[in-house]
C-alpha positions as CSV (number, residue, x, y, z in Angstrom):
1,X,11.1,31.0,2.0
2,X,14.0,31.3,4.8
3,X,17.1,28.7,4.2
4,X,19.4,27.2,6.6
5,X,21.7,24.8,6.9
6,X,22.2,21.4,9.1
7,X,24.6,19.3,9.8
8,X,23.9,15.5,8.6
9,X,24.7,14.0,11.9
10,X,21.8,16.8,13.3
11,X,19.2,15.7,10.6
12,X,17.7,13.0,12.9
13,X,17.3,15.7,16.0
14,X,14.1,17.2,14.1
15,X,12.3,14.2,14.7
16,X,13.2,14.4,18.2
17,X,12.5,18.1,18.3
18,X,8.9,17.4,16.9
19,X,8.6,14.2,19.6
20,X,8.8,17.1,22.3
21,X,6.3,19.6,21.0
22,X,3.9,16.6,21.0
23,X,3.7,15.3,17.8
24,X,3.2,11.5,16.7
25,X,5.9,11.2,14.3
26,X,5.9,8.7,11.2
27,X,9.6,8.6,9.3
28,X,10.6,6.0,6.8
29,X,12.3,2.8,7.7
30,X,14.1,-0.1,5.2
31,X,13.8,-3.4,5.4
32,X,16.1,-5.6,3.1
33,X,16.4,-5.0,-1.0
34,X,13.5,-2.6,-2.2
35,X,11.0,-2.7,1.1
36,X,10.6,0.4,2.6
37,X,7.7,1.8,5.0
38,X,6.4,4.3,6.7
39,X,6.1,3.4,10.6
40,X,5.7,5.7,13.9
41,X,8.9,6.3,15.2
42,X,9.7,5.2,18.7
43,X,12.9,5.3,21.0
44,X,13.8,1.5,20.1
45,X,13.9,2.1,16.6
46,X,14.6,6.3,15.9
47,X,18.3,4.6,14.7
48,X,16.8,2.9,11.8
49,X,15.0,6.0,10.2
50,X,16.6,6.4,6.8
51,X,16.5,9.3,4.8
52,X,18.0,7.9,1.6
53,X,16.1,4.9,0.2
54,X,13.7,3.6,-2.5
55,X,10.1,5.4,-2.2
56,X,7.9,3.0,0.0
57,X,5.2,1.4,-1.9
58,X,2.0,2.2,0.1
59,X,2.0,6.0,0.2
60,X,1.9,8.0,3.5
61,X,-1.4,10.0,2.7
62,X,-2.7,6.9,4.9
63,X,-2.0,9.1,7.7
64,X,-4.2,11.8,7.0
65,X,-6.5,10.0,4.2
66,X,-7.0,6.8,6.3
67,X,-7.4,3.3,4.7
68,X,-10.4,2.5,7.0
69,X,-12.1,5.4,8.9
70,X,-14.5,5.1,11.4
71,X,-17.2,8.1,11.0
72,X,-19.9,7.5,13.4
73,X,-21.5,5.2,15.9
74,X,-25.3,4.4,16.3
75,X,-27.6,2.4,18.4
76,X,-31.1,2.0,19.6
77,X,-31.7,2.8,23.2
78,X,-35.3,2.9,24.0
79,X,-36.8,3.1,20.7
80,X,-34.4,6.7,20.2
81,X,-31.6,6.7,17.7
82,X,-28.5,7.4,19.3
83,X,-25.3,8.9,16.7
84,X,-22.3,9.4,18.0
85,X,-19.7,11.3,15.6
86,X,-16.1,10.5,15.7
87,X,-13.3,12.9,14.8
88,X,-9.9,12.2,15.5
89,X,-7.7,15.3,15.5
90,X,-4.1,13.8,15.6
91,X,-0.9,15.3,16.3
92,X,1.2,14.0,13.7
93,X,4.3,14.5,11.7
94,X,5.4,13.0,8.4
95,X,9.0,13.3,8.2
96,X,10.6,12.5,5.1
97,X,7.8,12.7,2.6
98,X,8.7,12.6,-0.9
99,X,7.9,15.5,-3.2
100,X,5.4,13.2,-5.3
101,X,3.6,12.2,-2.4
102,X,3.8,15.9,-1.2
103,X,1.9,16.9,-4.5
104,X,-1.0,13.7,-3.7
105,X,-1.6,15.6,-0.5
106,X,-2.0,18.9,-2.2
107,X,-4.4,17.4,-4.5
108,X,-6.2,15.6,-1.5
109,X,-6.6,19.1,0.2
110,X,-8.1,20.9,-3.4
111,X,-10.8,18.2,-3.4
112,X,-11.5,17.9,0.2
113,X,-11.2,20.9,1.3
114,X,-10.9,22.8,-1.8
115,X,-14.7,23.8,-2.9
116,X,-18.1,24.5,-1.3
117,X,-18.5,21.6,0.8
118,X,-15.5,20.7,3.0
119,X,-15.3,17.1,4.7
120,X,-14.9,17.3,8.5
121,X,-13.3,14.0,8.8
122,X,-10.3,15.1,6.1
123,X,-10.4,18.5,7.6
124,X,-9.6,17.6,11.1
125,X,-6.9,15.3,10.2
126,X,-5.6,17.4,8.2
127,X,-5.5,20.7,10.1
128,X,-2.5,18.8,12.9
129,X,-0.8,17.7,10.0
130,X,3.5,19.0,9.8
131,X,4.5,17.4,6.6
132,X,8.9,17.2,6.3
133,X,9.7,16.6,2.9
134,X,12.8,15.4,1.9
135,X,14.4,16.1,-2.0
136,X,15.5,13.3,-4.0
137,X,18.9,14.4,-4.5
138,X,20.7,10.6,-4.7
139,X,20.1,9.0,-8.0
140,X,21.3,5.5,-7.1
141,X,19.0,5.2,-3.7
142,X,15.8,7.9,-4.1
143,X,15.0,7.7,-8.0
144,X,13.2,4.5,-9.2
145,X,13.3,3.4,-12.5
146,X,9.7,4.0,-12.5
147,X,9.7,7.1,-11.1
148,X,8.5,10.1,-13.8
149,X,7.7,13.3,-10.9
150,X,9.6,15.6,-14.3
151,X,7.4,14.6,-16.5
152,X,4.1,15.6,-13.9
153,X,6.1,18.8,-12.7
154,X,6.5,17.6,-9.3
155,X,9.5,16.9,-7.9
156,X,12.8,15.8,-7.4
157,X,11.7,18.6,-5.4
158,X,8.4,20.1,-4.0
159,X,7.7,24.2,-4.0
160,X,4.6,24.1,-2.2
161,X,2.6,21.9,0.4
162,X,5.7,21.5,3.0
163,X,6.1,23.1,6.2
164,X,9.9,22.5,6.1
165,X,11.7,20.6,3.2
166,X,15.6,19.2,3.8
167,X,18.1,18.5,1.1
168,X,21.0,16.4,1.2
169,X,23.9,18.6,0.2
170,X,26.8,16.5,0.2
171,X,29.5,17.2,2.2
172,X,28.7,16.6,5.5
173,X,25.2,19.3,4.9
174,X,21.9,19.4,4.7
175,X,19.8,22.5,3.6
176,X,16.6,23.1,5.1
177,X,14.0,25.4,3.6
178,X,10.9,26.9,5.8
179,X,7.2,26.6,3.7
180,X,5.4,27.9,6.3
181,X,5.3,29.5,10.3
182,X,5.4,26.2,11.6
183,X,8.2,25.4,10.0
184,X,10.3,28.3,10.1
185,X,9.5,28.3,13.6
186,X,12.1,24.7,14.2
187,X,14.9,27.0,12.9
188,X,15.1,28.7,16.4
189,X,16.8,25.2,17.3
190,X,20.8,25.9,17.6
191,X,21.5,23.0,15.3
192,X,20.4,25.4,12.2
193,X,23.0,27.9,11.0
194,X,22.4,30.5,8.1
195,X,22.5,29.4,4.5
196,X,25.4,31.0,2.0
197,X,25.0,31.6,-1.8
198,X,27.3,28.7,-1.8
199,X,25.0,26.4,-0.7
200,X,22.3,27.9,-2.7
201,X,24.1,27.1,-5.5
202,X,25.2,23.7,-5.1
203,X,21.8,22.8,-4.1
204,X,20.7,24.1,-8.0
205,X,23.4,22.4,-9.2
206,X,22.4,18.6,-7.5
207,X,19.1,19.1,-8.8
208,X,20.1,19.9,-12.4
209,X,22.1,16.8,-12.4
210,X,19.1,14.7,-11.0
211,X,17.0,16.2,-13.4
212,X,19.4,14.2,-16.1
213,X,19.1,10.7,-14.1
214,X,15.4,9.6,-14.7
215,X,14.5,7.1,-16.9
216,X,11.4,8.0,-18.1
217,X,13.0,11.7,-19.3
218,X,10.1,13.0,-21.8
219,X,6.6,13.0,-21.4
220,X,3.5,12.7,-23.6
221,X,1.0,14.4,-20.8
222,X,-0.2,17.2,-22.6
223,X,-1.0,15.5,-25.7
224,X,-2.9,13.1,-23.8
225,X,-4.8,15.4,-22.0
226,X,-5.7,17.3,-25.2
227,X,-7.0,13.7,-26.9
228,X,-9.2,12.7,-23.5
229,X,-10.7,16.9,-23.4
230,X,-11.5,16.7,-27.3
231,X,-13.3,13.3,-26.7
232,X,-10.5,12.2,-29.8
233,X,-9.7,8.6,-28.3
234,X,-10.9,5.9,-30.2
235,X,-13.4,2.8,-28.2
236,X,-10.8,0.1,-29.7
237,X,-8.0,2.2,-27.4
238,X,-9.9,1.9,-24.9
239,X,-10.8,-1.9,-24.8
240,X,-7.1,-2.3,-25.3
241,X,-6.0,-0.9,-22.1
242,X,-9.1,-2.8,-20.9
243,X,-8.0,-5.8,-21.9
244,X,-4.9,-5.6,-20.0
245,X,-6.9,-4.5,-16.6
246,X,-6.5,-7.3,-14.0
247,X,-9.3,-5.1,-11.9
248,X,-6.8,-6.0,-8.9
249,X,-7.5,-2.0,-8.1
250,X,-3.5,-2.4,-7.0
251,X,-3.0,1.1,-8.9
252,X,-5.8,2.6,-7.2
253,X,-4.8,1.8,-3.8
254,X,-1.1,2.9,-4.2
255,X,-1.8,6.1,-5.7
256,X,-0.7,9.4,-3.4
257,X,-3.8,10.9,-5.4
258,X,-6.4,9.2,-5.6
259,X,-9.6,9.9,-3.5
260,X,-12.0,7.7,-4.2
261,X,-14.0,5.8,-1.1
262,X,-17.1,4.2,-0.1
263,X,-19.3,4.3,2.7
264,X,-20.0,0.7,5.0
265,X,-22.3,0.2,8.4
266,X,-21.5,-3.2,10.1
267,X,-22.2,-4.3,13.6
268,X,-19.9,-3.9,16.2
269,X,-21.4,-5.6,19.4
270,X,-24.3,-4.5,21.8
271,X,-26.4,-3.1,19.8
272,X,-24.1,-0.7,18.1
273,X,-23.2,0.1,14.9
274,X,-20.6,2.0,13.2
275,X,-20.4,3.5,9.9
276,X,-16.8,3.8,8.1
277,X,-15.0,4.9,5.4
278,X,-13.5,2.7,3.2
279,X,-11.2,3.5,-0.2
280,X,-12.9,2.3,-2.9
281,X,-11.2,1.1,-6.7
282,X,-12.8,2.3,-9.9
283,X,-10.9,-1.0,-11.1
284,X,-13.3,-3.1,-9.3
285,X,-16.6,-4.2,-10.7
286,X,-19.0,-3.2,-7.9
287,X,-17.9,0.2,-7.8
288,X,-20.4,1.6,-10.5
289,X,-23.3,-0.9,-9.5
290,X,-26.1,0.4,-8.6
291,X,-28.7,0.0,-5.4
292,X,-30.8,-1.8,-7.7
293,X,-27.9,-4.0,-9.4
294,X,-27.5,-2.3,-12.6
295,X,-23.9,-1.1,-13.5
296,X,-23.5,1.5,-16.5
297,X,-20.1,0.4,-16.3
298,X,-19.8,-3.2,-16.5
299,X,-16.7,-3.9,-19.2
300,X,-13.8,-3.5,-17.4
301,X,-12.8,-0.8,-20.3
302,X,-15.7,1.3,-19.1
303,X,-14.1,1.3,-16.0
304,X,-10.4,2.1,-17.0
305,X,-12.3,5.1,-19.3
306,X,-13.1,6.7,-16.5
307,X,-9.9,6.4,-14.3
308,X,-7.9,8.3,-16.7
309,X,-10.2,10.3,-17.7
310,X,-10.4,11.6,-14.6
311,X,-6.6,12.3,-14.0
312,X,-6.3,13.6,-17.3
313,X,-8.9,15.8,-18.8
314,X,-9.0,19.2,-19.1
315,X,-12.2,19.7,-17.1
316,X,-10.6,18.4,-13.3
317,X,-7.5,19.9,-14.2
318,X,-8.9,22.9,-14.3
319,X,-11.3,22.5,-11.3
320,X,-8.1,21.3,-9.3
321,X,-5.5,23.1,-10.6
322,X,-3.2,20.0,-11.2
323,X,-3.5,16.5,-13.2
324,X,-4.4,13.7,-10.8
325,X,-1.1,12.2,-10.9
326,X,1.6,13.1,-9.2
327,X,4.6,10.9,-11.2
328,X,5.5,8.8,-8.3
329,X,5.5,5.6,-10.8
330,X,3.6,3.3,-8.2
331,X,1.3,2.2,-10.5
332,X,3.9,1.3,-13.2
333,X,5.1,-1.3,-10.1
334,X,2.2,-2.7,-9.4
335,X,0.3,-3.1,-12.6
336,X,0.3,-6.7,-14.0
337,X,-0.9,-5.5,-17.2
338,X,1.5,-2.7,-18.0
339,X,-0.8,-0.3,-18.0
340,X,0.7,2.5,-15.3
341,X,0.4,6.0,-16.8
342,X,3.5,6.5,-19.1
343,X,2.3,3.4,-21.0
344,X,-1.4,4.7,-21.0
345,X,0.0,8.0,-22.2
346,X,1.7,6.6,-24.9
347,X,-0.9,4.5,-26.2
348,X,-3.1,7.4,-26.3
349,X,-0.9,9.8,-28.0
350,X,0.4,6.6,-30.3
351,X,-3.3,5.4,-31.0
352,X,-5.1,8.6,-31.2
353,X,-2.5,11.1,-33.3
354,X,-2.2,8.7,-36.3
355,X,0.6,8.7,-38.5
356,X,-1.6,9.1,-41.6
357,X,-2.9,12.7,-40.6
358,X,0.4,14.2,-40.5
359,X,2.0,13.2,-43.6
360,X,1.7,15.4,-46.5
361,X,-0.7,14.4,-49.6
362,X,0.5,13.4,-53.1
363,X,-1.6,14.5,-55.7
């Protein structure tokens, strides 16, 4: 991958350089204390994009994974059925996406695109996507006290997914790094200059010391995973974490990796129809019911069962090639029950591995 180097007064001319060549581009903004968002950026407010700030709470895979989707329209004309797809092929750019989030959208792409059936809608979306991630490389305004991307093998910054990632350097510099053609193609713009081993260094050297900053600075994934693929943790672990559920779905619906979604018709006027795409919460009690009422899931601990189950065991890490978490620690922020995944971890390696089993027998 081809390195250069910025100026930091320049950093901001990307987004206008990507405004030319067509693209819709989405940056993060900051509102007062902790609120920060990702909004389309426009000539009244290009000033306020930020490239330093707490990561926004509703992730951006919303701009490729859509909250609602439209994916066809029907009527009746005549006695005929009439369906009318609809694909929506945006140009867009997401400047200044974290490495976490960077990782949710690789994980998106493995299960939507990544095996024998592919899904249009995703695909299409997905296909005018330039993603600009941006290294967490200041501890006091990018790295959360929930944030754990070490522990998942993520971040603070991303070797894969990007088409062109930036770091803050210090000293007046940023370094930019091509991940693919489209990327490296921006470097013909006279505001890049050629990277030294100097700056090579330094940036190794920033991300050692980031490395050090996290709170949550040891991780108890692989234990877990071992304990959920061996079928090792106990029912009363499980109603435990159940217990806690609120079935608010919050961690669902701010998690960079989660893909879950159901399917709704509803009238729109004159005789049409359209059918969209919602996401969908494994939290919430309809989600397992049945057409014919029945849910095989109806305690709440059931439901929470499967959830990490499926971000954990050995059988969709392997299909996917990654855990389906990204350590973005949204879920630790949200959850009213204390239940986000470094306290779930925990619990099942504390629960499961047992003390007993470990110490030595007197005889």
């Amino acid at each position: 991958m081809k390195a250069r180097i910025l100026d930091s007064v320049d950093v901001l001319k990307i987004v206008d350089l990507l405004s030319e060549q067509g693209y819709e581009v989405v940056a993060p903004f900051h509102r007062e204390g902790q609120d920060s968002y990702f909004d389309v950026v426009t000539p009244a407010n290009r000033h306020a994009v930020r490239i330093h700030l707490p990561n926004p709470l509703y992730p951006p895979k919303r701009f490729i994974f859509p909250h609602i989707e439209r994916l066809m329209t029907f009527r009746q004309v005549n006695g005929d059925l009439q369906i009318q797809a609809t694909h929506e092929e945006p140009r867009r750019a997401i400047f200044g996406i974290r490495s976490c989030d960077l990782a949710g959208i690789g994980h998106l792409d493995r299960y939507f695109l990544g095996r024998e059936f592919r899904d249009t809608y995703y695909e299409k979306r997905r296909r005018h996507a330039l993603l600009i991630n941006v290294v967490c490389s200041d501890p006091q305004r990018d790295v959360g006290d929930d944030c754990f991307c070490v522990c998942a093998d993520t971040g603070p910054a991303a070797r894969e997914h990007f088409d062109l990632q930036l770091m803050d350097l210090g000293r007046g510099e940023f370094m930019a790094v091509a991940g693919s053609p489209a990327g490296q193609a921006l470097f013909q713009s006279p505001i890049f200059r050629k990277a030294k081993p100097a700056h090579v260094e330094r940036r190794r050297a920033i991300l050692a010391e980031v490395r050090k900053r996290f709170k949550t600075h040891t991780s108890w994934f692989s234990a877990a995973v071992r304990y959920l693929s061996q079928d090792k943790v106990t029912e009363r672990t499980w109603e435990e974490i159940g217990n806690r559920c609120m079935e608010c779905g919050g961690c669902t619906y701010v998690c960079p990796a989660c893909t879950c979604f159901t399917v709704s018709d509803r009238p729109i006027g004159d005789g049409q129809t359209e059918r969209v795409r919602i996401w969908d919460s494994c939290a919430l009690a309809g989600f397992t019911r049945m057409a014919g009422g029945f849910n095989p899931r109806r305690a709440v601990h059931d439901r929470r069962n499967r959830r990490f189950f499926r971000k954990l065991a050995h059988y969709f890490v392997q299909r996917e090639l990654s855990m389906a978490c990204v350590g973005c620690g949204r879920c630790v922020t949200v959850c009213h029950g204390n239940i986000g995944m470094p306290s779930v971890v925990e619990m099942l390696r504390r629960t499961t591995a047992g003390v007993q089993e470990h110490e030595p027998a007197i005889r």
